[in-house]
N, C-alpha and C positions, 0 to 999 in steps of 0.2 A: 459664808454659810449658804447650804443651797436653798434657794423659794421652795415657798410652799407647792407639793404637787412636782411633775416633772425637773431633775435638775437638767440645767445646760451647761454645755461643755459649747468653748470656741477652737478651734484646732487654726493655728497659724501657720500656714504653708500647704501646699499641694503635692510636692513629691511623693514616693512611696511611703515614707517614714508618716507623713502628714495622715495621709490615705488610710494607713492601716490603724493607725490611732484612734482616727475617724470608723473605722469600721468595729472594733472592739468597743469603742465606747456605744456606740448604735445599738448595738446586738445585747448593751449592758441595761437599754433602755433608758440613755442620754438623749438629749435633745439634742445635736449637734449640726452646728454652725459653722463650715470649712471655709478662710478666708486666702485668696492666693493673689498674689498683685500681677501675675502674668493673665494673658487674655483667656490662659486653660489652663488646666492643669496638668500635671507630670511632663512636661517640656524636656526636662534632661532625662528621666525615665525612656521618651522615645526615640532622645536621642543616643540613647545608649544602646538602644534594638535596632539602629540603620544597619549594624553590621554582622545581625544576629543573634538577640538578646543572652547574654551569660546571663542568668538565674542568679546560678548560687552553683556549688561545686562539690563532687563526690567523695572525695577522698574523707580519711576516718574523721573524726571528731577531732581526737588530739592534733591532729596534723592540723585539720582547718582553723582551729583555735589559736594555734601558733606563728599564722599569719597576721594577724594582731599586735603583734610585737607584746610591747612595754603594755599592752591594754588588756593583755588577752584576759589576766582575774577576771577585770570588768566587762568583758564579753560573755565569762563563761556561763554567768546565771541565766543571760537573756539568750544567751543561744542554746540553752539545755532546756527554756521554755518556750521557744520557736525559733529553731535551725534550720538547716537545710533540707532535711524529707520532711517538717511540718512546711514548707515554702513550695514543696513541690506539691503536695495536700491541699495547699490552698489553693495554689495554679490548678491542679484538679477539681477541685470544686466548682471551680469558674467554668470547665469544659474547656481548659487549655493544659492537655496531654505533655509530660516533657522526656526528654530523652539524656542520654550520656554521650560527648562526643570522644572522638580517643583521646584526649586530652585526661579527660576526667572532669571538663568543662560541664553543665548542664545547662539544654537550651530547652525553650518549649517549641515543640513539633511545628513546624512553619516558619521558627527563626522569627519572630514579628514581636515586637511589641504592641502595638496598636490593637489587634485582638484582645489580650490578654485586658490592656487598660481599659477597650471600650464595657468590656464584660463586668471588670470590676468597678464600673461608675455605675455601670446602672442595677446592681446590686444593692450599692452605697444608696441611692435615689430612692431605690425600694427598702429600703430602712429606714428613711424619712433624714436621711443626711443633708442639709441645703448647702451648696456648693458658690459662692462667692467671689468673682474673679474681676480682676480690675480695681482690687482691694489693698493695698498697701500698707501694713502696719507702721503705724510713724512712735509706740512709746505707749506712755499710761500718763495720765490724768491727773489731776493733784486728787480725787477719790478714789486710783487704782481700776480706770475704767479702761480698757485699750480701746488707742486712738487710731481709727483709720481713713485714710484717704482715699475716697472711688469715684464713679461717674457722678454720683451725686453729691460731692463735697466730702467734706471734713465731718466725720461723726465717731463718736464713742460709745461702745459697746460694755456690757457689764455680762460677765459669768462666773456659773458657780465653780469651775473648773477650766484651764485653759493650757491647751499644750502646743509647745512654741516648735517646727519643724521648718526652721531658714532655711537650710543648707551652709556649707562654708562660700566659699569665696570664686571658686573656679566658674567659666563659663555666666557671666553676667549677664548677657544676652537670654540666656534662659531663667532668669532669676535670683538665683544665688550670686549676691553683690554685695553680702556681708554689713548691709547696713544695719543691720541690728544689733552689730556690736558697739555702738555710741549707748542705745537707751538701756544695755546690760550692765555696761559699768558704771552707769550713772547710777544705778539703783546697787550699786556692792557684787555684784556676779563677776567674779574672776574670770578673764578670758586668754586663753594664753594665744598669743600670735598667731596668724594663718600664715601655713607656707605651703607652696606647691607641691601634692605628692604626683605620683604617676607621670611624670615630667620628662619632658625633653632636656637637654645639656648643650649648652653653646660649648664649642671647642675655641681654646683661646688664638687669636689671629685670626679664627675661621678656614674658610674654604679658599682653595685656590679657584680663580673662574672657569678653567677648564677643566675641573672635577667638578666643579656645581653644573658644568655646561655637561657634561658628558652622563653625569651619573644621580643628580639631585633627585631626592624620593625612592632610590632605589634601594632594595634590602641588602643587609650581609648575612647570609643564612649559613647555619654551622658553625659559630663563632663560642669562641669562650671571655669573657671578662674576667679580671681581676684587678682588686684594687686593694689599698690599708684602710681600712676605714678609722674616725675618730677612735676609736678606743684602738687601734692595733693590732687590731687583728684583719689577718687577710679575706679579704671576701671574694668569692668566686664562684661566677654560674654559668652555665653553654645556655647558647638559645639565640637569635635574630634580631638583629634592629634595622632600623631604617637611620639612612643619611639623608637626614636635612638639610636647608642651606647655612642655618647657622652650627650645626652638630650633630647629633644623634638622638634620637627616641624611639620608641615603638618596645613591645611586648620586656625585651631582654633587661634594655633601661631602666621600663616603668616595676620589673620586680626588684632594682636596687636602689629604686631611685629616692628611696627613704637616707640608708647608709651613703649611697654618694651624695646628697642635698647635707646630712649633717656634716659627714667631711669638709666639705668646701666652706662650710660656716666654720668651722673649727679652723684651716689651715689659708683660706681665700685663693687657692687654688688645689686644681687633683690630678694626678698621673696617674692613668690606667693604662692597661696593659689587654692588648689585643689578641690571643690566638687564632691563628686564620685559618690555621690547622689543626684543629683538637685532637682529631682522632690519630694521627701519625706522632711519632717522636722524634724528635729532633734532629736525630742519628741519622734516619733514615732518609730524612730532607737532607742533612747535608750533602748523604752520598747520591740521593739524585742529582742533585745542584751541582755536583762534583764531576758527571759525565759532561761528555767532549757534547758544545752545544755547536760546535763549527762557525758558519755564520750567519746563524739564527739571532735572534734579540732576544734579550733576557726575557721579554715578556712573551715568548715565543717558547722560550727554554722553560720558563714558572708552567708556561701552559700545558706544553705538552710530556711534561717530567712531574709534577703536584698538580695538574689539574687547578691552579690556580690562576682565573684569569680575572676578563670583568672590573667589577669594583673589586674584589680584593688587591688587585694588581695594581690596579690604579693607588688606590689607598696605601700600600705598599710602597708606590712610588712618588707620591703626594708627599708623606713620612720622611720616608730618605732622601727625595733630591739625589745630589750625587750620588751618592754611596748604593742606588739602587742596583749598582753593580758591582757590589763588594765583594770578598768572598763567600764558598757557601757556607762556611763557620758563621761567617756573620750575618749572612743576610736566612740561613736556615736559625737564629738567635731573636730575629727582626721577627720573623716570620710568628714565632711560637710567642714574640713578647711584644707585640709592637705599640711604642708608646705615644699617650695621646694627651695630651691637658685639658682638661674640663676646665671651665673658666665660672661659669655661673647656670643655676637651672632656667628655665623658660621662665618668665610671668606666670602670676597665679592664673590669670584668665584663661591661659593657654593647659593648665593643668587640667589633666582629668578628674582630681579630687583634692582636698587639702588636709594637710594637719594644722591642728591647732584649733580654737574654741573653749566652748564651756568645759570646764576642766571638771573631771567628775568626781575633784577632790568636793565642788561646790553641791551635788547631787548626793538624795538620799539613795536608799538600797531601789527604790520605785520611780527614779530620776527628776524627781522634785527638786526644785530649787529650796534649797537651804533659806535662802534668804526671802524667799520669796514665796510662802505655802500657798499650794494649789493651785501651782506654775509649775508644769513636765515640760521638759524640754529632749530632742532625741533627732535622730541623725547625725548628717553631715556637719552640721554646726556645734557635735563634742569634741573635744578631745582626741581624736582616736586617727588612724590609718590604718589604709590595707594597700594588698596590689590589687591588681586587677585581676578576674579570673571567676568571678561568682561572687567573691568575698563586701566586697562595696555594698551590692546591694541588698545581701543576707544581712549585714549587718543593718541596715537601714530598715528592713522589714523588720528585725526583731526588737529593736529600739524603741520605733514604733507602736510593736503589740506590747512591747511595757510600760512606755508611757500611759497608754489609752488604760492598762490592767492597775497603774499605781491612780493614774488619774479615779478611775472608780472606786479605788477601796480608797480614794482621800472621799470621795459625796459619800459612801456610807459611813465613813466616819463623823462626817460633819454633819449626817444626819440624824445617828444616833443619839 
């Protein structure tokens, strides 16, 4: 129940989801108490803006919603009460301008995160937000009081309302190390497993040394994927990745990397299929491959007949070994399918984001814990995936603003 006079709210965690939970309950005229165990706060927020910050993304509603997958129901209330142009609104209000890139990506104007976040703390400050860092949540109390660990020892804290924003598992170094999932199912909170989204793929055997010597980090641009995914049906998308030393990741991967991570659990290994050439037909490769190369080298003939050189050639000839000089039936067959084995995804830590967590079977309509009234929990640490692309962190701001929105209407309920 909240004290008499002002209630308080404790908000556990710093990232964006934390942040803005913080910030609507402020404005609700909460007392609020942001606790973060790293030395600042939004660490993986700015490390999300070294390369540009993606926002949030332009495309329609339904489309953006359906990057969600299996969640999107449970996205769609909190994004229909702050989505993507209420996110650029708020980035406007800060005096952080954003734009459309040809993607459909949206950045804000200077590509920075650091701006955007310096503006929105001291906003936060001037609402009377007190920001706590060096602060570690270790659980609750045998009274329900959370226990935290900082420069000054071991103490326990009491409020009238408290929203938990961990993150999942990915990137430990910046905070999200998943320890909070010991003192959730100690107290009944269903937690379903973290696994790596947005992920890199070890190919099985690996790399030969002189493709990792020749070619390691460099992109395959132009490319199409396919693969069966667990349920059977074919999946397929064009777009770029990068070769790694143990496989492939980057943009192309991290949008199937959902569908290929459940495969590989389903089957413990996966066979995709490379087009190196999307835009041509198969026909049309043979009958280049078909002309008189004299005594040029194949990779002389791939080059200057399909324009394929580089790492495709390489990779091409990585793949076949012998047969790199097969016929052009066969090797124009290679070309449009060429096959790979995914063996396992990267580590969580190496992941960009995770699935798995508080499962929102346990959360009410205002993301309260079931089991635990006037405990909201939101971010990275539900249930939920996306790719990458704006999606990630739209959802974590709107999570956020419903947390902090159920968090208020639980003190005026408990006030009335």
């Amino acid at each position: 129940m909240p004290a008499a006079g002002r209630p308080r709210a404790i908000v556990v965690g710093g990232g964006p989801a934390g942040l803005m939970a913080a910030e609507v309950l402020a404005a609700g005229g909460v007392a609020v108490d942001l606790y973060e165990a790293m030395p600042t706060v939004g660490r993986k927020f700015l490390l999300a803006g070294r390369g540009g910050l993606n926002l949030t993304h332009s495309e329609a509603l339904p489309d953006f919603l359906a990057r969600y997958g299996e969640r999107s129901a449970q996205m769609a209330p909190l994004l229909a009460a702050f989505g993507p142009q209420a996110l650029r609104d708020w980035a406007r209000a800060l005096g952080v301008d954003t734009f459309i890139g040809s993607s459909g990506r949206v950045f804000p104007v200077g590509m920075k995160a650091a701006p955007l976040l310096r503006a929105w703390l001291h906003r936060l400050r001037a609402a009377g937000v007190r920001i706590h860092v060096r602060e570690r949540w270790q659980g609750w109390d045998a009274h329900g009081a959370l226990l935290f660990d900082g420069p000054g020892g071991s103490h326990a804290q009491q409020a009238d309302a408290v929203v938990f924003a961990l993150g999942g598992g990915s990137w430990a170094r910046f905070g999200a190390d998943a320890r909070w999932i010991a003192p959730f199912t100690s107290r009944g909170v269903p937690v379903a497993a973290l696994r790596p989204a947005n992920c890199g793929f070890d190919v099985a055997g690996g790399w030969s040394a002189h493709l990792l010597e020749r070619h390691a980090g460099q992109p395959l641009k132009n490319i199409a994927l396919s693969f069966v995914d667990a349920q059977g049906e074919i999946r397929s998308r064009s777009g770029e990745c990068l070769l790694t030393r143990s496989g492939l990741e980057g943009s192309l991967i991290y949008a199937l990397s959902a569908p290929l991570r459940d495969a590989l659990a389903a089957r413990g290994a996966l066979e995709i299929r490379l087009d190196l050439l999307p835009a041509r037909e198969p026909a049309w490769i043979e009958a280049q491959l078909a002309r008189p190369r004299g005594s040029r080298s194949m990779g002389s003939h791939l080059q200057g007949k399909l324009g394929l050189g580089g790492l495709k050639a390489a990779l091409l000839h990585e793949v076949l070994g012998r047969q790199f000089s097969a016929s052009p039936s066969e090797l124009a067959q290679a070309i449009k399918a060429l096959p790979l084995t995914l063996a396992a995804p990267r580590p969580i830590d190496e992941a960009i984001s995770t699935a798995g967590g508080v499962m929102f079977e346990a959360l009410d309509a205002n993301l309260m814990l079931k089991a635990l009234p006037g405990h909201f929990c939101a971010g990275e640490m539900l249930d939920w995936e996306a790719p990458t692309g704006g999606y990630l962190l739209t959802a974590c701001f709107a999570q956020g603003a419903a947390a902090g929105r159920g968090a208020l209407a639980w003190l005026v309920q408990c006030a009335a």
